[in-house]
C-alpha positions as CSV (number, residue, x, y, z in Angstrom):
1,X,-60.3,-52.0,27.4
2,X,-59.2,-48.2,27.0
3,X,-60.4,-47.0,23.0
4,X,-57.6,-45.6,21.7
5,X,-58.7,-42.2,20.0
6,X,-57.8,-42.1,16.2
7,X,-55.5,-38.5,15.6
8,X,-57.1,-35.7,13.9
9,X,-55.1,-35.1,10.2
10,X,-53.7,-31.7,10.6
11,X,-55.9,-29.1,8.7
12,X,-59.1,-31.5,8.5
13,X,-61.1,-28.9,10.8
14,X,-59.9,-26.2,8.7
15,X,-61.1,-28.3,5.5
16,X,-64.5,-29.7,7.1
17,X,-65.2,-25.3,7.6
18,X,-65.3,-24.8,3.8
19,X,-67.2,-28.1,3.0
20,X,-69.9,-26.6,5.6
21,X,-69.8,-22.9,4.0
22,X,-70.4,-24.2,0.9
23,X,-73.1,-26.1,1.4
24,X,-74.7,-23.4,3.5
25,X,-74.5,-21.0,0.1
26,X,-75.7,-23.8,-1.9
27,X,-79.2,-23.8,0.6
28,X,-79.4,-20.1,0.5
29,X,-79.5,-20.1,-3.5
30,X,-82.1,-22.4,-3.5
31,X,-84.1,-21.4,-0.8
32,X,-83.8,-18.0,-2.9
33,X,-84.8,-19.4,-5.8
34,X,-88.4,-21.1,-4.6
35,X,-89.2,-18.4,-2.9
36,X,-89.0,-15.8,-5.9
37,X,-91.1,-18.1,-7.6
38,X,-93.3,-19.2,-5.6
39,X,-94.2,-14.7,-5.2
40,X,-93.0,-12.8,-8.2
41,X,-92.4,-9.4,-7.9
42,X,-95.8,-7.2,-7.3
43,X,-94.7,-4.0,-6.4
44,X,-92.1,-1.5,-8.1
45,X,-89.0,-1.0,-5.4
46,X,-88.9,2.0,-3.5
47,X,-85.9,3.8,-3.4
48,X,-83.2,3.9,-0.7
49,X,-82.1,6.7,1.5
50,X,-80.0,9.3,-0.1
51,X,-76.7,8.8,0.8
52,X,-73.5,11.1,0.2
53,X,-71.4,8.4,-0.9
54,X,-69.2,8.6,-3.9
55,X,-69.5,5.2,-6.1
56,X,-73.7,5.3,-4.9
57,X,-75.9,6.2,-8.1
58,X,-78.5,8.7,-7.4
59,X,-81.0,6.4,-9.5
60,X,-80.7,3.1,-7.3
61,X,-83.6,1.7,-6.3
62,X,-83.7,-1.2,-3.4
63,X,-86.2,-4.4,-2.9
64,X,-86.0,-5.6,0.5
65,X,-88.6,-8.7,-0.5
66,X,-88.2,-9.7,-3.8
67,X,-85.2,-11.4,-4.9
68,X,-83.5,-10.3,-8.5
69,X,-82.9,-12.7,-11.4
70,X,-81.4,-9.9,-13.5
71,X,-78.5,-7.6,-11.4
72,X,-79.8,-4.4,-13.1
73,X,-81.9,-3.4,-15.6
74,X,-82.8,-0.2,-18.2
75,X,-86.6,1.5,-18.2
76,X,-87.2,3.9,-21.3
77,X,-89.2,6.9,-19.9
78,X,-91.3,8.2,-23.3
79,X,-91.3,12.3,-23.2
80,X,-94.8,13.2,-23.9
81,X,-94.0,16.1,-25.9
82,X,-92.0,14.2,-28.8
83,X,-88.2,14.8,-27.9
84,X,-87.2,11.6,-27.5
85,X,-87.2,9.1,-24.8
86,X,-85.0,9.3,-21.4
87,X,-83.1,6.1,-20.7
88,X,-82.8,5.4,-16.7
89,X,-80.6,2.9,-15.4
90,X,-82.0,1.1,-12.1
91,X,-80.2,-0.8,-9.8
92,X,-81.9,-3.4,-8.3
93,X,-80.5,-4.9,-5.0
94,X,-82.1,-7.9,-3.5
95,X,-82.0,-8.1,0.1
96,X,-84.1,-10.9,2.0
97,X,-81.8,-11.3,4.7
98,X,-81.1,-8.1,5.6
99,X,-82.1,-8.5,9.4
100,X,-79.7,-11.1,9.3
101,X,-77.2,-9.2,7.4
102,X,-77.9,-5.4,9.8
103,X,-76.3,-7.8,12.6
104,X,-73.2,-8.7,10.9
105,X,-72.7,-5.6,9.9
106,X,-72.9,-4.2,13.5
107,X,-70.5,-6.7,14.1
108,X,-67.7,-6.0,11.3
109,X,-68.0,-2.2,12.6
110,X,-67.7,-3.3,15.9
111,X,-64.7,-5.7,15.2
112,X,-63.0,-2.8,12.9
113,X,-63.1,-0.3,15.2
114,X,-62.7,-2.2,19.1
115,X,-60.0,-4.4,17.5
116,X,-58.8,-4.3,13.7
117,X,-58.2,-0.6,13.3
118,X,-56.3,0.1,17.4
119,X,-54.0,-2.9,16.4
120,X,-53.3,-2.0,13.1
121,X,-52.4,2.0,14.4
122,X,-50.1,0.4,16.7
123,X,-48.6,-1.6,13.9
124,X,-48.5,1.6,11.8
125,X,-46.6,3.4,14.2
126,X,-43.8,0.7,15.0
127,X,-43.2,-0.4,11.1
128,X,-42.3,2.2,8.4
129,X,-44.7,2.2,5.4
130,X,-42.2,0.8,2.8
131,X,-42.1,-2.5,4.8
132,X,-45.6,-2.4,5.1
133,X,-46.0,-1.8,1.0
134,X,-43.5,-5.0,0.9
135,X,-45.3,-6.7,3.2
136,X,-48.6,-6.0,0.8
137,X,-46.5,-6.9,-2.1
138,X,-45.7,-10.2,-1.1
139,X,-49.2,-11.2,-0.3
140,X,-50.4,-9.7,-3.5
141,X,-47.9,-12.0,-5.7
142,X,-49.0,-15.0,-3.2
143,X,-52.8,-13.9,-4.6
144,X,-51.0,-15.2,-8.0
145,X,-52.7,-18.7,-8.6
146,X,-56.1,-17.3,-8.2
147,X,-55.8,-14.5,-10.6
148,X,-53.9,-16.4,-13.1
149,X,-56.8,-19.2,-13.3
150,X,-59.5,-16.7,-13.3
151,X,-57.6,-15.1,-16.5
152,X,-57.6,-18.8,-18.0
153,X,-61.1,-19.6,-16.7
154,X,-62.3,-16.4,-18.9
155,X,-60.4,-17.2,-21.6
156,X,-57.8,-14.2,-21.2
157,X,-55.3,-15.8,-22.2
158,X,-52.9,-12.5,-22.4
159,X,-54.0,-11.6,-19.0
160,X,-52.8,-15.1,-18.0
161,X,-49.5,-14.8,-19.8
162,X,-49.3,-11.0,-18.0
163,X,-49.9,-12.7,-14.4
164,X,-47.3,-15.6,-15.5
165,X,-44.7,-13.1,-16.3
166,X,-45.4,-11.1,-13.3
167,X,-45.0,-13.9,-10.8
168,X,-41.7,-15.0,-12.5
169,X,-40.1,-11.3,-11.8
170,X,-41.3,-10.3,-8.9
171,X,-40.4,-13.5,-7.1
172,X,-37.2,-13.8,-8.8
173,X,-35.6,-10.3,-8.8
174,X,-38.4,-8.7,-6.4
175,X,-37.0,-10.7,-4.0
176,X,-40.0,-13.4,-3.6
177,X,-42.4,-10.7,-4.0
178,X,-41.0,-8.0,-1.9
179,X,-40.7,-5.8,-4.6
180,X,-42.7,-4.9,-7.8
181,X,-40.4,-4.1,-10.7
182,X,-42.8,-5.8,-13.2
183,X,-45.2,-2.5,-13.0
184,X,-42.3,-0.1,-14.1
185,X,-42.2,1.4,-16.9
186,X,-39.5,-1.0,-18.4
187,X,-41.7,-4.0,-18.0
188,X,-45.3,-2.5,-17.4
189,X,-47.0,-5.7,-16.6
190,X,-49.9,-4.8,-14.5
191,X,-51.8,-6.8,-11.6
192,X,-55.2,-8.1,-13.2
193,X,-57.2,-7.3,-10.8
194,X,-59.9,-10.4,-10.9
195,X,-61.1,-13.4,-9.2
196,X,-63.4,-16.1,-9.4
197,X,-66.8,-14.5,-8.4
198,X,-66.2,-12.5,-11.5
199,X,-65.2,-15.7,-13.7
200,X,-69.1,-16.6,-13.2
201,X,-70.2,-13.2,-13.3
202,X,-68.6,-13.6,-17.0
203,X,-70.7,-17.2,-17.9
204,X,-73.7,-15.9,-16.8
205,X,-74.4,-16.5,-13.0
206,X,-76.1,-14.0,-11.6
207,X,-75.3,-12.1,-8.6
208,X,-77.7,-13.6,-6.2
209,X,-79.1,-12.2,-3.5
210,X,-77.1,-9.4,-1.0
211,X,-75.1,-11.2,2.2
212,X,-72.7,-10.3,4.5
213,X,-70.4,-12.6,6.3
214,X,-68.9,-12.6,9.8
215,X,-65.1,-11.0,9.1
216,X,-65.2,-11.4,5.6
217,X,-67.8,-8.7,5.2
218,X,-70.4,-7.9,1.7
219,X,-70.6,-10.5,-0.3
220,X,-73.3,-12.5,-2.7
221,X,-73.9,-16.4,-2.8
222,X,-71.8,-16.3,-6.6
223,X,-69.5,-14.8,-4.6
224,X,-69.1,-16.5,-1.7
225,X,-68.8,-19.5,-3.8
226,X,-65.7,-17.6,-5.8
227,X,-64.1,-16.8,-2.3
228,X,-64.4,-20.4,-1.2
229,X,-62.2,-21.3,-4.3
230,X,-59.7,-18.2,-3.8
231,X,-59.2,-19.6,-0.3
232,X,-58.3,-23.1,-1.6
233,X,-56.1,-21.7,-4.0
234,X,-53.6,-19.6,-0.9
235,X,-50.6,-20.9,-0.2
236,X,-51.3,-20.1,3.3
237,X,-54.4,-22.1,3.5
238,X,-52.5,-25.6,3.4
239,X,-50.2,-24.2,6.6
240,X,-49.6,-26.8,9.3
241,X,-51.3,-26.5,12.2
242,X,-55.0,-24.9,10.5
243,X,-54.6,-21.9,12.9
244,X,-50.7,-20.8,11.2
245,X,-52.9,-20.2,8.3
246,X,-55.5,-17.8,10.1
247,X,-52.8,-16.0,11.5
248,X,-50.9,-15.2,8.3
249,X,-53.9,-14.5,7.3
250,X,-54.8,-11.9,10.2
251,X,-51.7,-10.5,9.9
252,X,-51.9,-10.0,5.8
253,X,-55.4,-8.1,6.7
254,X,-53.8,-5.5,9.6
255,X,-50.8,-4.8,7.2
256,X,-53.6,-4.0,4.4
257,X,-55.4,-2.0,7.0
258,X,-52.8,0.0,8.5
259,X,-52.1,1.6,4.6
260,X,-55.4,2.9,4.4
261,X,-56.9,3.6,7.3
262,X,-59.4,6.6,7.5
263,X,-61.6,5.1,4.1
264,X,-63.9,3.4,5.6
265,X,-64.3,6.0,8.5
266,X,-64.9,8.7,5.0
267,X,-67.7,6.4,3.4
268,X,-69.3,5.6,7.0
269,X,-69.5,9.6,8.1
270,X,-70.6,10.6,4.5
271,X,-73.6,8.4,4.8
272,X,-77.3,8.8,6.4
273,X,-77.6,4.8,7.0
274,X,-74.3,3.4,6.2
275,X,-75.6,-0.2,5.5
276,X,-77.6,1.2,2.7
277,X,-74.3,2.9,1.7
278,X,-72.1,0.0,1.6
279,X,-74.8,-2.6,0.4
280,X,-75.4,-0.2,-2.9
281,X,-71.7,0.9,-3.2
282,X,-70.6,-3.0,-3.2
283,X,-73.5,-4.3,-5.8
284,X,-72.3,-1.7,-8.0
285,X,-68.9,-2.0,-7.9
286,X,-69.2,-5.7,-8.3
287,X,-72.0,-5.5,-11.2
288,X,-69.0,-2.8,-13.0
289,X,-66.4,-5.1,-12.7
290,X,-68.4,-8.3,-13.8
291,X,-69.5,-6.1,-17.1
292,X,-65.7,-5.1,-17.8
293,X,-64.3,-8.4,-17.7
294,X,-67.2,-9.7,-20.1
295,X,-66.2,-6.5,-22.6
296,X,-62.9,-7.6,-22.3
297,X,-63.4,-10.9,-23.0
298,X,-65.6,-9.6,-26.1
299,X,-63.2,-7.5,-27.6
300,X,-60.3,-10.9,-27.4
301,X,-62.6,-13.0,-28.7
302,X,-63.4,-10.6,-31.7
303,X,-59.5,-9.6,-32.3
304,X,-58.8,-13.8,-32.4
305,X,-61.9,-14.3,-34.5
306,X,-59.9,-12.0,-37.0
307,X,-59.2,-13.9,-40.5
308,X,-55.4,-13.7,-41.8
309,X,-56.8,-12.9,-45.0
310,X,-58.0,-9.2,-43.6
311,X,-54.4,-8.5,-42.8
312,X,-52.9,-7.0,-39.8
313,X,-55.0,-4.5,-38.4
314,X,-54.2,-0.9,-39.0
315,X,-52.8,1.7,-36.1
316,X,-56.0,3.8,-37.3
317,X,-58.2,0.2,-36.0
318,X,-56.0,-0.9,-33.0
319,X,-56.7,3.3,-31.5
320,X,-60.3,2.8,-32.2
């Protein structure tokens, strides 16, 4: 008798690749984890190359062997002759994987520059940049359920209600998204520009370890985990067939890269090992956007926390 062959569910594949990602992230933390216990640190970390990059500190320091628990932290230098004490800010980057991680770099600078940045000049020259701004609108109010849970998740709740108000306008008379007339003057709701590796940057979780993905480029296991969740949240994720969605999505990534190409060309020249540069310049911008979303969520807390017997605050208070 011939076995008939059950149909695959549209999208299953697609589905089954997230299930395996995750879990992969999910060994990495833990394999992490016992082995920076099983060998604390011994050794101060040396520091990096000096690089000419922009958002790189001058006083980061790297450790390619000992993962961090704590994403940076602040040694008080005594001056010996009684003038005070010097306060230096280290960065610590964790790095365990970085052969690993060299190779996929190679290969995202390989892919950017043999594929991703030829197709999206050709692109550049054939559309005119205010379809391609559209285009980047559109996919930026699409990014709208992610940002509006994150806001929610962090308990900013006016940055929710900003979101909301935004995606009501711009779809409705930004013609689906086309357009941004919520960031005028008039209206001046702005995008909040989170997600949901910063939601558990905010409750704690630490950074991790550095990693860099295949396509999707620097990243962290907290990370990863928040882009898993971002991805399940795009409308174009539940397209039918699995590969409509990678191609929207290919196509979201040449229109983003054909409206600023030359900066990763600037950061690339400017450095001695560009690794080192983008490694550094990602953990910090990642650890400075995890630390203003928690002193947001600080100052909301303390302005609900207010009592109604104080009395609206004063415009002297609501400057400071």
């Amino acid at each position: 008798m011939r076995r008939v062959r059950r149909a695959r569910k549209p999208g299953a594949g697609y589905m089954r690749s997230y299930i395996e990602l995750f879990v992969l992230v999910v060994f990495l933390m833990a394999a992490c984890g016992a082995s920076w216990a099983a060998s604390p640190p011994s050794s101060p970390p040396t520091s990096p190359p000096a690089s000419a990059a922009g958002p790189i500190p001058a006083t980061s320091a790297v450790s390619a062997t000992n993962p961090m628990e704590e994403e940076y932290r602040e040694d008080e230098i005594p001056d010996p002759y009684g003038a005070g004490a010097v306060r230096e800010e280290k960065l610590v980057v964790a790095d365990p994987l970085e052969p690993f991680n060299r190779a996929m770099h190679e290969f995202n600078d390989k892919l950017y520059f043999w594929a991703l940045k030829p197709v999206a000049q050709g692109y550049k020259a054939v559309v005119p940049e205010p379809a391609r701004i559209g285009v980047k609108n559109f996919f930026s109010n699409l990014g709208f359920p992610a940002r509006f849970l994150s806001c929610l998740l962090q308990a900013d709740f006016s940055g929710a209600a900003t979101e909301a108000g935004r995606f009501a306008i711009n779809t409705i008379w930004g013609i689906g998204g086309l357009l941004d007339p919520s960031s005028g003057r008039e209206i001046d709701l702005q995008i909040q520009d989170t997600n949901l590796g910063e939601t558990l940057g905010v409750y704690g979780v630490g950074q991790g370890f550095y990693l860099v993905w295949p396509v999707f480029g620097p990243s962290s296991p907290r990370d990863t985990v928040g882009l898993v969740g971002e991805r399940l949240l795009d409308p174009p994720t539940y397209l039918s067939p699995w590969y409509a969605g990678t191609a929207v999505g290919v196509f979201e990534q040449v229109n983003a890269t054909s409206l600023r190409i030359g900066d990763y060309e600037s950061l690339k020249n400017a450095a001695i090992d560009p690794y080192v540069a983008f490694r550094d310049a990602y953990i910090q911008y990642r650890l400075k956007s995890v630390e203003a979303r928690k002193s947001k969520r600080t100052k909301s807390a303390s302005l609900e926390a207010q009592s109604p017997a104080d009395g609206p605050a004063s415009p002297e208070k609501e400057i400071q």
